[in-house]
N, C-alpha and C positions, 0 to 999 in steps of 0.2 A: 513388155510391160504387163498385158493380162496375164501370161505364165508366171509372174511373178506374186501378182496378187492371189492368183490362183490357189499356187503356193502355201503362200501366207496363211491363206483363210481354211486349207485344209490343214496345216498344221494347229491353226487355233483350235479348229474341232475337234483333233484329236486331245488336247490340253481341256477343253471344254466340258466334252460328252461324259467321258469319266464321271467328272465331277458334277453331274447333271442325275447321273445315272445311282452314284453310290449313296446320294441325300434320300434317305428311308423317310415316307409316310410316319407324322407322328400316332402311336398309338397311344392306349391304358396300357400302363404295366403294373400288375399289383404281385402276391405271392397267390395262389391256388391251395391251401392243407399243406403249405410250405413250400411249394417249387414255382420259384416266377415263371409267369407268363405274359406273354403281349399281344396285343390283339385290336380290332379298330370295336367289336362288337366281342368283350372276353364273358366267358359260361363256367359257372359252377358245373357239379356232377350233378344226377337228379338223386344223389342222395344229402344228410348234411355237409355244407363246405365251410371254410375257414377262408374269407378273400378280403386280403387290405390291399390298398391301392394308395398311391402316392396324392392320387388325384383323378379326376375325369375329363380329361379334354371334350371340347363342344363337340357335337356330330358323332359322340361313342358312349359305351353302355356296358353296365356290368351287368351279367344277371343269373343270381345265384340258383334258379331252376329248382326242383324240388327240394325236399328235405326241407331241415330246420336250420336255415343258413345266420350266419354270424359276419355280416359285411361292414367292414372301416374303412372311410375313405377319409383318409388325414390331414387332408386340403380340400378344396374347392371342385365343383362339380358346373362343367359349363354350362352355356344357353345349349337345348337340345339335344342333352345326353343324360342319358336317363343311369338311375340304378331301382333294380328291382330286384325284391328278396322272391316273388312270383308264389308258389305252393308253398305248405310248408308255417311252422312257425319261427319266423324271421327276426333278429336282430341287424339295423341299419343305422351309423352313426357317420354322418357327416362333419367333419372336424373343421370345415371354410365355408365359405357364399355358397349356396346352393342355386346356381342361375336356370339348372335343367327339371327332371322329374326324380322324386326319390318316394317309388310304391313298395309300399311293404305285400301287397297284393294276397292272396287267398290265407288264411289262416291268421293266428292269434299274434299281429306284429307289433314291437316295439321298435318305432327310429325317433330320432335323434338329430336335429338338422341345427347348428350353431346358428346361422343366418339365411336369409335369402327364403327360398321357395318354400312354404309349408310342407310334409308331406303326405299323401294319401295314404287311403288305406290301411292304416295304423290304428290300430287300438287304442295303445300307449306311448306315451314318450315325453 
């Protein structure tokens, strides 16, 4: 009888573990100057970038790093995930709730947030 269950329970593991194993961490995935990328915390270059993003899940962050960045986020931006234009003069439009931070950070920024969290460090918007 215990070789039986034995059995059993190793063969569930192996039906199991797979499928345990092949469920990917959700990230951001947006385009980079046109080539997707994914990422839990995704980076511009520190020169200017082009980065749209579907969205921002909570607990992750864009951040477009130097130059004069151009960031669209076409949905919603969670609690705790931030997007930041950082150096640079920055363009930041968030197209959903804004429940995280959205910093236009050093230089002369224009964002654009439809709902939710105001954002810092903008000039304009």
């Amino acid at each position: 009888m215990i070789r039986h269950t034995v059995r059993a329970l190793c063969a569930a593991s192996l039906v199991i573990a797979p499928l345990a194993l092949s469920t990917p961490a959700q990230a951001v995935t947006c385009t980079v100057n046109g080539f997707p990328r994914s990422a839990t915390n995704l980076t511009g270059t520190p020169g200017s970038d082009y980065i749209r993003c579907a969205s921002v899940p909570a607990n992750h962050s864009v951040d477009g790093l130097g130059g004069s960045d151009y960031i669209v986020i076409d949905g919603s931006v969670g609690t705790m995930a931030a997007v930041r234009g950082n150096t640079g003069n920055d363009y930041l439009q968030i197209g959903g709730n804004n429940a995280g931070v959205v910093d236009g950070g050093l230089g002369t920024d224009f964002c654009r947030v439809a709902t939710g969290n105001l954002p810092i460090n903008c000039e304009a918007g």
